[in-house]
Structures are given as structure tokens and as C-alpha cells.
C-alpha positions as CSV (number, residue, x, y, z in Angstrom):
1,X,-104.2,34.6,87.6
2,X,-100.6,33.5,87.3
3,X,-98.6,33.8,90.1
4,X,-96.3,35.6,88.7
5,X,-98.7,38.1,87.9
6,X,-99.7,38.0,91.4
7,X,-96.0,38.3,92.3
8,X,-95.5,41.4,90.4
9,X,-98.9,42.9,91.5
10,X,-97.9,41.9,95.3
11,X,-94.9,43.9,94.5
12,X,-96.0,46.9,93.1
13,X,-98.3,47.6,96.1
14,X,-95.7,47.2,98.8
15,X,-93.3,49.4,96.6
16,X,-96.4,52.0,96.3
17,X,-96.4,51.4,99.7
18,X,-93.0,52.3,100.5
19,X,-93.2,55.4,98.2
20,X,-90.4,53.8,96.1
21,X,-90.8,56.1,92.6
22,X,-88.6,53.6,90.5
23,X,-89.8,50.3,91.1
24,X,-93.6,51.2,91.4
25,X,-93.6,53.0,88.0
26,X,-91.6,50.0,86.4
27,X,-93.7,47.2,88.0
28,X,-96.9,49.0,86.5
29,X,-95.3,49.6,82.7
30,X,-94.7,45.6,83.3
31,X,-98.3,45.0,84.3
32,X,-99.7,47.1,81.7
33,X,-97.6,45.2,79.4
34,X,-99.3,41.8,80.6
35,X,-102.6,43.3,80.5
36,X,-101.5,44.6,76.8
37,X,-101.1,40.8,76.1
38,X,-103.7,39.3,77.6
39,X,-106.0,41.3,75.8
40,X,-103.8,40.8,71.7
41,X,-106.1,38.6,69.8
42,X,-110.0,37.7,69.6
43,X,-110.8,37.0,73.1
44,X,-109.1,38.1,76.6
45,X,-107.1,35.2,78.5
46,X,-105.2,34.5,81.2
47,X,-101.0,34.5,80.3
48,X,-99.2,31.8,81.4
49,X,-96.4,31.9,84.2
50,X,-94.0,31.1,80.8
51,X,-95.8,33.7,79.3
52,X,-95.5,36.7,81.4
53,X,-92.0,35.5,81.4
54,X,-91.6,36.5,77.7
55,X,-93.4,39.5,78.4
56,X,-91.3,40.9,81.0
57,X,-88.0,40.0,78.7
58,X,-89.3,41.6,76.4
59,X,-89.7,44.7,78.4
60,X,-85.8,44.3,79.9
61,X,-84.7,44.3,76.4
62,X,-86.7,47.3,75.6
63,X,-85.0,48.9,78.5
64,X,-81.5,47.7,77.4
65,X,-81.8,49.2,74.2
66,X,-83.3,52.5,75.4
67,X,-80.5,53.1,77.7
68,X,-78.1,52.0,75.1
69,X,-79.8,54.6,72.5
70,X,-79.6,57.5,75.3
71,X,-76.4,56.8,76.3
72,X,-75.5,57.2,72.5
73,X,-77.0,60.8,72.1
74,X,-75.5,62.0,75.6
75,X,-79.2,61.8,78.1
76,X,-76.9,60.2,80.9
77,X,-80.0,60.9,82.9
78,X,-82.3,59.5,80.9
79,X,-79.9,56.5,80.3
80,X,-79.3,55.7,83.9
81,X,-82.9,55.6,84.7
82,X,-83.5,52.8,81.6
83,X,-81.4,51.1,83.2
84,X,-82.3,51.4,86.8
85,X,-86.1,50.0,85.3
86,X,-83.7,47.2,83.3
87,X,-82.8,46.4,87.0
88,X,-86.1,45.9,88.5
89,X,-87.1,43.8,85.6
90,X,-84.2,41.7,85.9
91,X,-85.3,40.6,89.4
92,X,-88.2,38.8,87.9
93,X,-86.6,37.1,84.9
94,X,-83.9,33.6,85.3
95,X,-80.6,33.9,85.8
96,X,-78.9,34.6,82.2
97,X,-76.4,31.7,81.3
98,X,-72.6,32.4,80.8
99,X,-70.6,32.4,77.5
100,X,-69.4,28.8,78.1
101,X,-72.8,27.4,79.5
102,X,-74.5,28.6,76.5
103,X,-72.0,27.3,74.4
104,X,-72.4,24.1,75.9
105,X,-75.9,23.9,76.0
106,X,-76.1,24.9,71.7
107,X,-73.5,22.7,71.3
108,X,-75.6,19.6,72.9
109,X,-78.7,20.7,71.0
110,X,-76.7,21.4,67.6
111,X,-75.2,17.1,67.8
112,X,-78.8,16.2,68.8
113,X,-80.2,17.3,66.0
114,X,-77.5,16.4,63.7
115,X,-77.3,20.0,62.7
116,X,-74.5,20.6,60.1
117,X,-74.6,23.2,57.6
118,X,-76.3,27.1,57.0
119,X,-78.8,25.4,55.6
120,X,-80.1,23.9,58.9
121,X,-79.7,27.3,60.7
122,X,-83.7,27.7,61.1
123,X,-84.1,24.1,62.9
124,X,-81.0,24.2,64.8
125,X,-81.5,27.8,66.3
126,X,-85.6,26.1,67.2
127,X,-83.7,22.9,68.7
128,X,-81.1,25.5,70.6
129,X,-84.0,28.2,71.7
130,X,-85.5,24.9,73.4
131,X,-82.6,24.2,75.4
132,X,-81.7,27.8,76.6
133,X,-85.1,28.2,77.5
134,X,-84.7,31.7,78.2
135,X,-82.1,31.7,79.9
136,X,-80.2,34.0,77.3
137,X,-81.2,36.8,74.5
138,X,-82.4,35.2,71.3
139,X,-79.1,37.1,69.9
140,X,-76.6,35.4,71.8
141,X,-77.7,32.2,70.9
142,X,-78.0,32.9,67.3
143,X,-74.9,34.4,67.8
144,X,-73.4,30.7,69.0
145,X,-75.1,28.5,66.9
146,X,-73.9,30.3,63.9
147,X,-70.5,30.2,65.3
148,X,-71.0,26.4,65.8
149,X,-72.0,26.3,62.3
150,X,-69.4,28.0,60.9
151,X,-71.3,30.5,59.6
């Protein structure tokens, strides 16, 4: 088992423990989420510490966008508690890069590579994904490197 499978598991019984509502019912959504995962294809497997990684911002995006979505149609309620489980998630997950490190960072990977022109976009945004290394939504760093492009 990865440990931060064990981590989150560890966490989810003390919180069960503590009778906190919140961050039990979000830490099992994330572990039914791994279990979902481990399970996808021909044969069950153990994720990866990288991998439950992706899993779990996955699962912060989902939230994101849910609370966005409510927030849109007027469930403040419903909105605040996405984002309260958002929260939880986040505690897991690295610490998301600022505007200018990001820019940096795509900007190092874009010369590089010797990336240039909109026709390069697919390998420069793989080269750039590399270096973020999830440290920042896929978005924002398409975002950047089609800045950097000029696109």
C-alpha cells in the first residue's frame, strides 16, 4: 500500500474518530476514488504515491468546479460545502506554484526544447507538464505556454 494511501486511511479513522462529519465523508469519497482506480483496467493493482496524487487532484478539481457550478445557480449551501471538501483535499496535494514561478518554470522548459511556434504546442505543453509536475492545473499551464507561444 502506498503511504499515502495509508496516510489518508490513517486520517479518515482519527477524523471518524473525532466525529468530524466534513473531513471523514471527504476522506472516504477520496478513498473510494483510489479504490475506483486501482481496480480500472484488466487486473487490480496497487496506485502509486504519484498516482493517488493525480487521483486526489482530480477529485479537488471536481470539487472546484462543483462549487463554482452551485455558486452559479444560487445553492450557497451546497457551494460552501464543495468547497469546504476542496479544502480537505487540498491538504494532501503540493503546494500550487505562483503566476511568476509557473511562468518561469514553462519558460525554462519552452528554450529547452527549442519550442517556437503553434505547431509545437503538443510537445512543449508535455516538456512544461514535466516540469510543473503538478504543482499547477493542467489549465494554467496551457494557459502559459500558449502565452509564451504567442498563441
Amino acid at each position: 500500500m502506498s503511504t499515502l494511501k495509508d496516510r489518508l486511511t490513517a486520517d479518515m479513522r482519527a477524523a471518524l474518530k473525532a466525529r468530524d462529519e466534513l473531513t471523514t465523508s471527504t476522506l472516504r469519497m477520496a478513498l473510494a476514488a483510489v479504490g475506483t482506480a486501482e481496480v480500472a483496467g484488466k487486473a487490480k493493482r496497487e496506485l502509486t504515491d504519484d498516482e493517488v496524487l493525480a487521483v486526489l487532484t482530480k477529485e479537488a478539481k471536481k470539487r472546484r468546479e462543483a462549487a463554482t457550478a452551485f455558486a452559479e445557480a444560487g445553492r450557497g449551501d451546497q457551494a460552501a460545502k464543495e468547497t469546504a471538501e476542496g479544502e480537505v483535499l487540498d491538504r494532501y496535494l503540493p503546494k500550487q506554484l505562483s503566476d511568476d514561478e509557473l511562468a518561469e518554470l514553462v519558460a525554462g522548459a519552452l528554450a529547452a526544447g527549442g519550442f517556437t511556434g503553434k505547431a509545437q504546442m503538443g510537445p512543449a505543453m508535455k516538456a512544461a507538464q514535466a516540469a510543473v509536475a503538478g504543482q499547477a492545473e493542467g489549465g494554467r499551464v496551457a494557459a502559459e505556454v500558449r502565452r509564451q507561444l504567442g498563441l
